[in-house]
N, C-alpha and C positions, 0 to 999 in steps of 0.2 A: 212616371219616373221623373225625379225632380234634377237628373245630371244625367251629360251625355262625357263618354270615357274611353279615352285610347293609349296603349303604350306604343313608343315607339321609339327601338324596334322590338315587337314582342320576345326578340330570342339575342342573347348579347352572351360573346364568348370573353373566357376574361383567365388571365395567366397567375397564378398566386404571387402577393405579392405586390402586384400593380392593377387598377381601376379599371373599371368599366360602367358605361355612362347610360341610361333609359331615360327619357323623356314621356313622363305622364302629362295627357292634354286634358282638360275638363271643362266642363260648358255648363252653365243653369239655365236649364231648360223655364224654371218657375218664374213668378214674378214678383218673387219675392228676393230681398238680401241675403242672401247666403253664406257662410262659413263652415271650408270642408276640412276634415282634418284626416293625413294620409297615415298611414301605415304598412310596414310592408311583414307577410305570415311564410312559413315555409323556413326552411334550412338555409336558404342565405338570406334569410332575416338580420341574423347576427352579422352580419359584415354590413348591411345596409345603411346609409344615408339618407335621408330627404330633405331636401331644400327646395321650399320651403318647405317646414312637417304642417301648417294651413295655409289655405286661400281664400281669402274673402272675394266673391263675385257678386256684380249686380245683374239685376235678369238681362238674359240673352248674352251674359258676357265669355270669356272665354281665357283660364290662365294653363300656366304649364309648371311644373316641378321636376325636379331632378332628383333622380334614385342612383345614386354611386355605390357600387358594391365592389369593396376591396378583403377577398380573401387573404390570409395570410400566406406567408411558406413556411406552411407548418403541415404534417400529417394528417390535424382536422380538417383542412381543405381537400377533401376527398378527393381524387380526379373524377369527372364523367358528370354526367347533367344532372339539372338541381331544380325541380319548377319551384314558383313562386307566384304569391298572389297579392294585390295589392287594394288594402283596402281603404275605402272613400267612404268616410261618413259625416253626412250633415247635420251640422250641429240643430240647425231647429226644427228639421225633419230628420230626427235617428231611423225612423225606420224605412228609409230612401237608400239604405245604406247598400252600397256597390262593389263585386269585386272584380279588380282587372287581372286577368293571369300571363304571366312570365316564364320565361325558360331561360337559366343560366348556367352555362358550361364550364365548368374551371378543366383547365389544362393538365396535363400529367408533369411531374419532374420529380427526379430522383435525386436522392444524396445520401449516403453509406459514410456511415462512421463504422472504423475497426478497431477494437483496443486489444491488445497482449498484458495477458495477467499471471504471471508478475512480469516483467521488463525481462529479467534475466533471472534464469533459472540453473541449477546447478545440480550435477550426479554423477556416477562413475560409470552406472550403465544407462541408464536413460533418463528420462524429463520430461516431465505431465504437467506443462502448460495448459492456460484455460484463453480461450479466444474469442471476446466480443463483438457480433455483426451488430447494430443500430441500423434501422431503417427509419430515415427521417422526412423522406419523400411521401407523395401520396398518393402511391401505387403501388402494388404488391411485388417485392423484390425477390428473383428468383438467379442461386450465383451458386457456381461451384468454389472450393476454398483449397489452395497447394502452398504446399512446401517448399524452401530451396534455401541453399546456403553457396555459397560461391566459390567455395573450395572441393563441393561434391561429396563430403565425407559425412554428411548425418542424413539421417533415415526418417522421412516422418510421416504418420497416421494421423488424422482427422476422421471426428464420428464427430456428427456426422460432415461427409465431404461434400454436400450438396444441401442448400438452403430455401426455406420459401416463407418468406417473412411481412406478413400484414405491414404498411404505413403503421407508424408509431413505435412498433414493437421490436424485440433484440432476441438474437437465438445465441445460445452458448455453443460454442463449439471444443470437444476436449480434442490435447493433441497428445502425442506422445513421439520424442525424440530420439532415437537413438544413435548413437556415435558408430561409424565405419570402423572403429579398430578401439578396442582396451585399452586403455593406457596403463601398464603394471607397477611401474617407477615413475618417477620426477615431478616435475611441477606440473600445477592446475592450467589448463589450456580454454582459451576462450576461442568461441565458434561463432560470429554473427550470422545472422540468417534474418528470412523473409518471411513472409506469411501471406498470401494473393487472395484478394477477394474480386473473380473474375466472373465478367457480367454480357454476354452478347454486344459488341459492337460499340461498346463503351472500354477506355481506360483500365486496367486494374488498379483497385485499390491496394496498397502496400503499405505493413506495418513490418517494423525491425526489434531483434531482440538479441539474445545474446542467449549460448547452451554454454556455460563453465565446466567443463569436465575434468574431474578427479581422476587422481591416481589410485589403484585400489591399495597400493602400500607406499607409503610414504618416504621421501627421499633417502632421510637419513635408517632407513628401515636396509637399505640398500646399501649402505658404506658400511652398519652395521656386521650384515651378512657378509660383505666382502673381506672385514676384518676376523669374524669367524671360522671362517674359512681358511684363512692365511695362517691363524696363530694352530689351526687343525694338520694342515698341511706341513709344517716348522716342527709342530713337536714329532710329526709319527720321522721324518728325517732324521730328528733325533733320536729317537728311538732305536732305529736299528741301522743305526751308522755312530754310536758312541760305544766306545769299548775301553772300561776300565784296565790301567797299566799299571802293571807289581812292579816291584824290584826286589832284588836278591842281593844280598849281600855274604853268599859263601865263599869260604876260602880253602885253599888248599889245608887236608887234613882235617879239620874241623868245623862246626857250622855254629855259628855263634849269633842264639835269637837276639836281633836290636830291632827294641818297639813291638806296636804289635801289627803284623802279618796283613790285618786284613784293613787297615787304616785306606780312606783314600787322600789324593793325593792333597796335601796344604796342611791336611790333620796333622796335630803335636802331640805325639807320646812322652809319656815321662821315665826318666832313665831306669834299669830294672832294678834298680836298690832304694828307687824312691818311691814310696804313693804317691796315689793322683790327690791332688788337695782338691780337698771337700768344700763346695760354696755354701756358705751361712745361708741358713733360712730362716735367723731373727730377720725382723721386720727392720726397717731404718728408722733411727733415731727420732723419734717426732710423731710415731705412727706408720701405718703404709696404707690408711681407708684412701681410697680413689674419690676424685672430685663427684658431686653431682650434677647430674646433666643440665647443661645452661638452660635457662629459661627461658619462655617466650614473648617476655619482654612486657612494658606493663600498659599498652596501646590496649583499646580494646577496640572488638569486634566491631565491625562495620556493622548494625541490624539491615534487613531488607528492607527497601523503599529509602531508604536515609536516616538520621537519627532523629527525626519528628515526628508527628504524633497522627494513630488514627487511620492505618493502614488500608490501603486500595491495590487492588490487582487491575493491568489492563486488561480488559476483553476482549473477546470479539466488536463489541459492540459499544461502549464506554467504559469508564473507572468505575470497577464493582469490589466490596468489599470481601468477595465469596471469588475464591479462587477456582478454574478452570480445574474439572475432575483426573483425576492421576490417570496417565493413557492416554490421554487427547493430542493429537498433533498441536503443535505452535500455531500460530498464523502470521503472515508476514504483511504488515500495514505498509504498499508505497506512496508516498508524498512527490505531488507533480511539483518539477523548476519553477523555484519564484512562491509557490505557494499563493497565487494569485487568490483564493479564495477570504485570504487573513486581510487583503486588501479592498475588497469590496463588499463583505458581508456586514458593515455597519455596526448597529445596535441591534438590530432585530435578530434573534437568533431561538430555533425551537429545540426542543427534546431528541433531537434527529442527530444518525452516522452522516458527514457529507465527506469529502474527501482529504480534508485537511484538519479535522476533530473529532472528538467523541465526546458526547455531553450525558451527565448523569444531573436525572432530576429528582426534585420531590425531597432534597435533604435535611434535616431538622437536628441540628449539632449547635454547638455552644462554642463559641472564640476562646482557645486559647492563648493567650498572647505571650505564655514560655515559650513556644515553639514557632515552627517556621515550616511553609512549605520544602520537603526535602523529595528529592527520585531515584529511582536506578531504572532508566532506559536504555537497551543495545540497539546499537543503530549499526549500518554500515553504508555504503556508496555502492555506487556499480561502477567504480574503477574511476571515475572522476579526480584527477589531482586537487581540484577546487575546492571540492565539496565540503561544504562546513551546513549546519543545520542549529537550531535555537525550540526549546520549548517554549512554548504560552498557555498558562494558565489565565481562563477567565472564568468572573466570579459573578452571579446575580444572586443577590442575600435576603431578599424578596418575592416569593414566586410571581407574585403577584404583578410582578414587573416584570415584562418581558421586553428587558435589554438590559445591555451590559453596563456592569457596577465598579468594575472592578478587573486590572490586569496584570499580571507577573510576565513579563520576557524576560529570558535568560540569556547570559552572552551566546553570541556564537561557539557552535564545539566544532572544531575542523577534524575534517574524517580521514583516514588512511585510505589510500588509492586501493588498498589489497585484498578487498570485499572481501573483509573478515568483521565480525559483531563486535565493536567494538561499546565499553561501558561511559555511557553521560549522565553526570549527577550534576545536583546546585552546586556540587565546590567549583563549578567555572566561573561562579558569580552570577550576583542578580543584576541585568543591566539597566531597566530603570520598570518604575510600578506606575499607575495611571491610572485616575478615578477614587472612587469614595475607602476609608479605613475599612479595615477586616468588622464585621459584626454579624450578632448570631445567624445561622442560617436556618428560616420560617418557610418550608419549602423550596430553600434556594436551590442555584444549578451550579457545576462546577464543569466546564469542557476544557477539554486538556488538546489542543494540537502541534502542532510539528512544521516551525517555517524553514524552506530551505534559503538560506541565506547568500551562500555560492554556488558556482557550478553548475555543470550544461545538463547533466541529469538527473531522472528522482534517486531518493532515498531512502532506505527502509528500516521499517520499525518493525523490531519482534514484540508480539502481546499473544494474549492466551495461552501462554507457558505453565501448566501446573507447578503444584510446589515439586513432587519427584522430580523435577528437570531441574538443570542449568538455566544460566540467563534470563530468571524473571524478570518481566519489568513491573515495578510497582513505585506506588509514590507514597507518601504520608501529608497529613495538611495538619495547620495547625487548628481543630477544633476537637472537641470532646464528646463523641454521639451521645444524644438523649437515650436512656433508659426507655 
């Protein structure tokens, strides 16, 4: 054997995250110049360092290297031991080649992300919220999941109420909400509540949201009734507490009819030696045809998506030209405060849903430069007085290039506190454009998202609304698809 080889210490424990240090020692045993070159095999390969990665020794001499292995705090840092072996091979004798073995421990640590989907949710008898666990630690996460609201009045179900989630991975949990009491009349009531994600001897985790609960008839559904009732009540009083009064006008000796007898009271008879004058039924002078019905004035229709060209539906999943099938539920897209994602995503951008757009690839359409990007988006707030929100379209007219060419923002639209859907088109203005002119699109992309501009919470966007419904959202662009 042309090397003598020690680690040390053969077993090093190490926390994700932060470093742990081994000292390889090496000796040339031959009598010859040597040059050894290290490596290190095994699962914590990939975290590994060597300094130096050679050593050049003269015979009998003796150098040392340093093997640093810094796992991440990430899930792929498994907890629990890891051997490892390290190998020495000399360069003018390869087949002198040596392996030293290791034993490295990474530590256990947890970290649970919880998200509520959607924020706030709304119904008259109940609410089928969806509830994200994230396991980001890397060790197998085992938690029970409860309910609560602070006022005691809602009722809630988890499927499942108990979780056991590999490092890396996320479990859905469905919930369902129901309200302590009906509400039959008046306004929409909001309910905050919690959602625990409770773990042995650790903190719980806590996420908030909001249950909206409706009336199942509506206010003025209720003054209505109370007026029908009233005018029911008024006439039957009338009814049988009105009692028509005669008069008589006999006289001694003889009875002399004046008028006629059964007239009521206010009616005018005509004296008994006159007729009743007969009212004309010629027409008045000029004609007597009745006006026709006013018109609707000479505006026209708003089309859907706007009045530009080359129409998209939103989807589930990007702007598609082919509309959600009649009978599909809506879907509600929320957009996180700040819209942080429009702020760091650069140029580079794929085919992919992330949380702040939708991007439709592969387009091959032709500029038309009559028209102009137009939309109809329904947004609303979750009660935020703040809240205002802005479209962005962006454009790559190249597939071939993968990054951005091309950008449309639109002013800010400020929202109603009243979480109700309200409608935002381009008539707010285009606030300013950035990058290269409109031209054809050669498999280009077109991602449409949603910045939140004001206010302390997200925003939502209706898409996937069939044509049979209400509140499409759709846009138009301006190009002319190829045949």
């Amino acid at each position: 054997m042309s090397i003598w080889s020690s680690l040390d210490p053969a077993s090093a424990t190490v926390d994700p995250g932060d470093a742990a240090t081994v000292t390889l020692k090496l000796r040339n045993t031959t009598d010859l110049v040597e040059e050894y070159r290290i490596g290190v095999a095994g699962g914590p390969g990939m975290w590994a360092r060597v300094e130096p990665r050679t050593l050049r020794l003269y015979p009998g001499t003796t150098g040392t290297a340093e093997i640093t292995f810094r796992p991440p705090r990430t899930p792929d840092a498994v907890a629990g031991g890891h051997p490892f072996a390290v190998e020495v091979t000399p360069t003018e004798q390869p087949a002198g080649k040596t392996v030293v073995e290791g034993h490295l421990t990474v530590t256990p640590f947890t970290e649970v992300r919880a998200e509520l989907l959607p924020h706030t949710v709304r119904g008259r008898f109940r609410a089928k919220p969806k509830f994200a666990v994230d396991n980001l630690g890397n060790t197998r996460l085992t938690a029970s999941l409860t309910g609560k609201d602070n006022s005691g009045r809602l009722g809630f179900e988890l499927r499942p109420a108990h979780v056991q989630i590999e490092p890396g991975r996320a479990a859905w949990v469905q919930g369902r909400i129901t309200p302590g009491a009906i509400t039959w009349f008046g306004h929409r009531e909001s309910h905050p509540y919690t959602l625990n994600v409770l773990r042995s001897g650790v903190e719980p985790v806590e996420v908030g949201g909001v249950f909206v609960q409706g009336a199942v008839m509506p206010r003025w559904l209720l003054g209505f009734l109370g007026l029908l009732v009233a005018t029911a009540v008024a006439f039957t009083i009338a009814w049988f507490t009105f009692t028509p009064k005669f008069g008589s006008r006999a006289r001694d000796g003889a009875m002399v009819p004046v008028g006629n007898p059964l007239s009521l009271p206010g009616d005018k008879a005509p004296p008994p030696d006159q007729k009743p004058r007969q009212e004309s039924s010629a027409p008045p002078e000029g004609g007597g045809a009745e006006p026709p019905p006013a018109s609707d004035g000479d505006g026209e229709e708003r089309p859907l998506g706007g009045p530009g060209n080359n129409l998209f539906y939103l989807s589930k999943s990007s702007p598609w030209p082919v509309p959600p099938e009649p009978g599909e539920e809506p879907a509600v897209w929320s957009f996180p405060v700040k819209s942080p994602g429009f702020e760091k995503v650069g140029d580079d951008w794929g085919c992919t849903w992330s949380p702040v757009r939708y991007t439709l690839c592969g387009m091959n359409d032709t500029y038309n430069g009559e028209t102009e990007t137009t939309f109809d988006f329904w947004v609303r707030s979750n009660g935020d007085p703040d809240a205002s929100v802005s479209v962005i379209f962006d454009w790559n007219f190249d597939g071939g290039k993968e990054k951005l060419q091309r950008r449309e923002v639109f002013k800010p639209f400020k929202l109603e506190p009243n979480q109700e859907w309200q409608k935002y088109t381009e008539e707010v203005g285009l606030e300013f454009t950035d990058g290269e002119e409109f031209q054809d699109l050669k498999g280009g992309k077109l991602s449409v998202g949603f910045w939140v501009r004001s206010g302390d919470s997200p925003i939502e966007v209706r898409s996937n609304v069939p044509v049979d419904q209400e509140m499409i959202a759709a846009l138009r662009i301006p190009f002319d698809p190829i045949p």
